[in-house]
N, C-alpha and C positions, 0 to 999 in steps of 0.2 A: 504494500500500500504506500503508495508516494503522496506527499503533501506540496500543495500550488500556492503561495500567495500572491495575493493583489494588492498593491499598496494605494494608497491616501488618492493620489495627485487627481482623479477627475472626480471622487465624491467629494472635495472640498471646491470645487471649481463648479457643479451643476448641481440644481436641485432636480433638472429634467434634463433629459438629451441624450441624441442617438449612442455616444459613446455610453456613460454612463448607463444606459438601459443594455448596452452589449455586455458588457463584465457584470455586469446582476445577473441576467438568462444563461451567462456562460456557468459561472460561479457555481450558482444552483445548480445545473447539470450535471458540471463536476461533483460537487459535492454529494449530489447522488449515485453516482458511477462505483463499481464495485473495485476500480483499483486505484483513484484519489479520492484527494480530500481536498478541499480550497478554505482559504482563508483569507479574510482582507483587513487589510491594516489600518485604518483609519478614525486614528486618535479622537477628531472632533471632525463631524462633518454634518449637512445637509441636504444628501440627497436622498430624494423621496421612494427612490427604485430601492436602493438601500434599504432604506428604513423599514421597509414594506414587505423584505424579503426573506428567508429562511436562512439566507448565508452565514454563518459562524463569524460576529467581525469582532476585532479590540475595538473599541472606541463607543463612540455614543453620537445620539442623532440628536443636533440643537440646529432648528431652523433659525434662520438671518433673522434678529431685531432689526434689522438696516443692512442696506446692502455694501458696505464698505467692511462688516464685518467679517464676510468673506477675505479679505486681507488678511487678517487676522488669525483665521482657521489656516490658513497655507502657511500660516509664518510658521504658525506651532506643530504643524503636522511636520514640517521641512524639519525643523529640530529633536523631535522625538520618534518620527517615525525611525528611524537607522536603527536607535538601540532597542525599540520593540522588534526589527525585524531582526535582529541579531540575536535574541533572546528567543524568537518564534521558532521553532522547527520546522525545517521545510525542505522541499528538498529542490525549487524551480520557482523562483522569481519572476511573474509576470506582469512587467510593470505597464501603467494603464495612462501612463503619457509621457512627456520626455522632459522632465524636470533628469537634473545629471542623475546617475544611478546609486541607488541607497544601497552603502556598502555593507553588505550582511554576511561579508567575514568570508562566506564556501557557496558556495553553488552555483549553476548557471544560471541563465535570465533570458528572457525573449521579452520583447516587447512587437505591438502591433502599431505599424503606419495604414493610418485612416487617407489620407490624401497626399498629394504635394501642391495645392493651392499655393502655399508660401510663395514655392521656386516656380509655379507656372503664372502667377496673378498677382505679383509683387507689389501691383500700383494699390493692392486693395488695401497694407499694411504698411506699417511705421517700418522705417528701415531701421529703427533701434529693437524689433521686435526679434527676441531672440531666440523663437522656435527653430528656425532653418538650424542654427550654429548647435542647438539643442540634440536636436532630429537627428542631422549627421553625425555629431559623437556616439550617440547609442547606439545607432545601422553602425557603424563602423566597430563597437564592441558587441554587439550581441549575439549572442548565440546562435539565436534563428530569428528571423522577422516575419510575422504573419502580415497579411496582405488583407483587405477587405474586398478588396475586385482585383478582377485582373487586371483591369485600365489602371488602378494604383501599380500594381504589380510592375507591370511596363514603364510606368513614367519612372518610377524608383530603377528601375534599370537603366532609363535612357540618360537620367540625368547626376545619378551619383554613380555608376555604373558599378552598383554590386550583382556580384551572382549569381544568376538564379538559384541556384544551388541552396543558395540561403536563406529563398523566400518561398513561403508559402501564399497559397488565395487559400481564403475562410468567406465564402460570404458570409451576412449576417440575416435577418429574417424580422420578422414583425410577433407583437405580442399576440397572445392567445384572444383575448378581448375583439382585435380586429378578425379573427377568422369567424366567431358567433356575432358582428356586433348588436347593442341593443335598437331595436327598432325605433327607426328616425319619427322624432316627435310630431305628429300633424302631417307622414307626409314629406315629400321633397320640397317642404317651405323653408324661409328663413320666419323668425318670428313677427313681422308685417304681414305676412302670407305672400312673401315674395320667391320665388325660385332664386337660387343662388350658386355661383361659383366659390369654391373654397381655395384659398391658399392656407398653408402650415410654416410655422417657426418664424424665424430671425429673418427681416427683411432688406436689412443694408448690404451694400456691397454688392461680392458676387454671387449675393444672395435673389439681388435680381426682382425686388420689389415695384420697382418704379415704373421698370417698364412693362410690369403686368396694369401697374395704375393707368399709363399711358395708349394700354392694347385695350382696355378696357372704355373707360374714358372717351377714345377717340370711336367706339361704336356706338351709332345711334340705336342698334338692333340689340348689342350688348345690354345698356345699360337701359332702355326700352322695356325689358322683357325680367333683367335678374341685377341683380343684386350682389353685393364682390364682400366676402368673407375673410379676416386675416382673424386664424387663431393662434393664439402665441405669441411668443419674439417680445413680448412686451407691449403695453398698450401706445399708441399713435404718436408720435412725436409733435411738436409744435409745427417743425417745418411740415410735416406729412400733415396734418392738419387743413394748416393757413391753402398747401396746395390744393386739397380736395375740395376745399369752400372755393376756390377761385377757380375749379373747372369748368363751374356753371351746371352742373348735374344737379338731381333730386337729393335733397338734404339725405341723410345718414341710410344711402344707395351705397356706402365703402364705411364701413363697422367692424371693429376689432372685440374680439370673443377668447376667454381662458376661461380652466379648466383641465379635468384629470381626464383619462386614455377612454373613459366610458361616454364623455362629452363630447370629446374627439371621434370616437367612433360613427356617435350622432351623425354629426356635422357630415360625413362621411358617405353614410348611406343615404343621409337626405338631400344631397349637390347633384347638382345636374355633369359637373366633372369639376376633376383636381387640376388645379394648374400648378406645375413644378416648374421653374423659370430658370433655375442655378446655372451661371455660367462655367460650373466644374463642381465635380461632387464625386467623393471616391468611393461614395456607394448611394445612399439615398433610401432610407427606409419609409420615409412619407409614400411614395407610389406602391411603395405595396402594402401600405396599412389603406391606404385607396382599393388598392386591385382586391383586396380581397372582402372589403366592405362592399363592394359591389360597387363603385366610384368611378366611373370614365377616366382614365389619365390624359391630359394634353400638357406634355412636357417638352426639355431641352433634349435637342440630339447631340450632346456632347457630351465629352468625360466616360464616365462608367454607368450612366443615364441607360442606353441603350440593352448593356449590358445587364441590367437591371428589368427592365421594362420589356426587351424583345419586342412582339408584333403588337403588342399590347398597348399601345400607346398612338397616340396625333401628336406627331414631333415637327416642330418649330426650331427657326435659329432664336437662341435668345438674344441677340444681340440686334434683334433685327422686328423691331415693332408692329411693322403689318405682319409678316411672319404668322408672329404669336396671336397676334387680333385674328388672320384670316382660319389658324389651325382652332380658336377658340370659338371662332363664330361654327367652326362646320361641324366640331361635337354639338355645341347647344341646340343648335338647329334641324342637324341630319339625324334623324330618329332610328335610322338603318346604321348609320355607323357611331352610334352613340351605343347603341344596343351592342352590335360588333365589339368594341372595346370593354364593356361588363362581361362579356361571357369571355372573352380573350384575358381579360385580366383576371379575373375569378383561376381559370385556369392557370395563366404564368403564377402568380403568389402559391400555388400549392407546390409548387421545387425549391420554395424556399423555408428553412424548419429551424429550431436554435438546436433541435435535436442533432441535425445533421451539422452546424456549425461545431457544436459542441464533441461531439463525436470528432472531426476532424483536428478540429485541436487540441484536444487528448492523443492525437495521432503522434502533432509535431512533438508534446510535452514529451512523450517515450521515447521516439528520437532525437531529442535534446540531451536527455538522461541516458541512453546508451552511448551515447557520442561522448559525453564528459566523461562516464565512469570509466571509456576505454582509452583515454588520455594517458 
């Protein structure tokens, strides 16, 4: 029986989000498998997958009074996490972001690359941001690297040129909630009794917000007929706002919405389609928490988007306005290929499981650990 731990760095860092909900669903799996055990290290932290979960962790669950005191969780997990994990038994350290490596005295370590946005999108970040400089030390010490897509997989080759040899692809998978979800309130309405397009998460950047505002917005047929949904990412900013009143559109026609994965799920099956906009994403679990709610996807053809998504999708350049408008207007509209994409989506999300994530990487942990001990 071999022991896996997880350390601190993304349960202090999220209270939601796609990484953090992947090492919870991993975690668990592990920890019920009959030849590991998992463990996760995290001193003080606030995430809610965590919290919520069956995982074996050190630490305790204190949600943010204020959100600066997230600073403060990192400071103190960075300092006591080492001699907790040096004191923990274990025998394969998987670490869950790329803060430098907690030195715990013996064993090997893998960690997983989610994307290389940094090195492919650099205009979206501070050039004092010191993930890339991070990223590269760890790929360059660790054991093995797991991969979330292959399109990650590839880019990590093309541009730090490690070996294949060293990396694995893990897809990741969607929660259980979105394969039953609870049936949509009243109906494919939004709460006006208007039909609606959804978007999910963090909207800045090459997150690709604006110009969904802008595909949308710029149709009179669009905004005519439905109504534009952002849940999550935080509620509306001032700029995002002042823009929406100066579009000239029907007052609160673009309405921000939060809540837990059950609310989510709602929102989901009652959309007329999901719009996924990201100008790079090294995996994307939003389209298939869609595909398998029964949700139309009209997304981005780039990145690991496709690779995700398959036929299942109405693919747009994001970068390219009418694009998105023209691929949005012909789900909303075309009743034959709106339909085509439920049944096509329904289908792609069931090859994707955390069972089988989970399963594969317990793969690489055995070969990490046979490769050390014959050192």
């Amino acid at each position: 029986m071999h022991t896996v731990v997880y350390d601190h760095q993304i349960f202090s860092h999220q209270e939601f989000g796609g990484v953090s909900r992947y090492f919870c669903e991993l975690a668990g799996r592990v920890q019920g498998s009959s030849a590991w055990r998992a463990r996760v290290i995290a001193p003080l932290h606030y995430n809610r997958y965590l919290a919520e979960s069956d995982v074996p962790t050190v630490g305790i669950y204190a949600p943010l009074a204020f959100a600066k005191l997230a600073k403060v969780y990192a400071l103190f997990n960075d300092l006591i996490c080492p001699p907790l994990l040096k004191l923990t038994g274990s025998d394969l350290l998987h670490q869950t972001y790329y803060g430098a490596k907690a030195e715990t005295g013996r064993g090997p370590f893998v960690i997983t690359v989610y994307d290389m946005i940094h090195e492919l999108l650099p205009q979206y970040f501070s050039a004092e941001d010191p993930i890339p400089r991070l990223k590269r030390k760890l790929i360059e010490t660790a054991d093995h690297i797991i991969c979330i897509s292959r399109r990650t997989a590839d880019d990590l080759i093309a541009i730090l040129g490690v070996p294949p040899a060293k990396i694995s692809v893990t897809h990741l998978a969607f929660s259980e909630i979105f394969a039953a979800p609870p049936a949509a309130g009243g109906g494919p309405m939004s709460h006006d009794g208007r039909p609606y397009l959804l978007y999910v998460g963090k909207r800045d950047g090459y997150k690709n917000f604006s110009r969904v505002f802008d595909a949308y917005s710029s149709s009179a047929h669009l905004c005519g007929k439905f109504d534009l949904i952002a849940f999550g990412g935080g509620a509306f900013t001032s700029q995002e706002l002042a823009r929406f009143a100066g579009s000239g559109r029907r007052p609160n026609s673009i309405r921000h919405l939060s809540g837990d994965d059950a609310a989510l799920a709602r929102l989901y099956a009652g959309a007329r389609a999901f719009v996924y906009p990201s100008e790079y994403e090294g995996f994307g679990i939003p389209p298939l928490e869609a595909m398998a709610c029964g949700c139309a996807v009209v997304c981005s053809n780039t990145s690991s988007i496709p690779e995700v998504v398959g036929q299942a999708g109405e693919y747009f350049d994001p970068t390219n306005v009418e694009s998105m408008r023209a691929a949005l207007e012909k789900v909303a509209f075309d009743e034959a290929r709106h339909d085509e994409l439920v049944s096509a989506g329904r289908l792609r999300s069931r090859l994707f499981s955390w069972d089988r994530c989970a399963a594969e990487t317990m793969a690489v942990y055995e070969k990490v650990i046979d490769g050390y001990s014959s050192k």
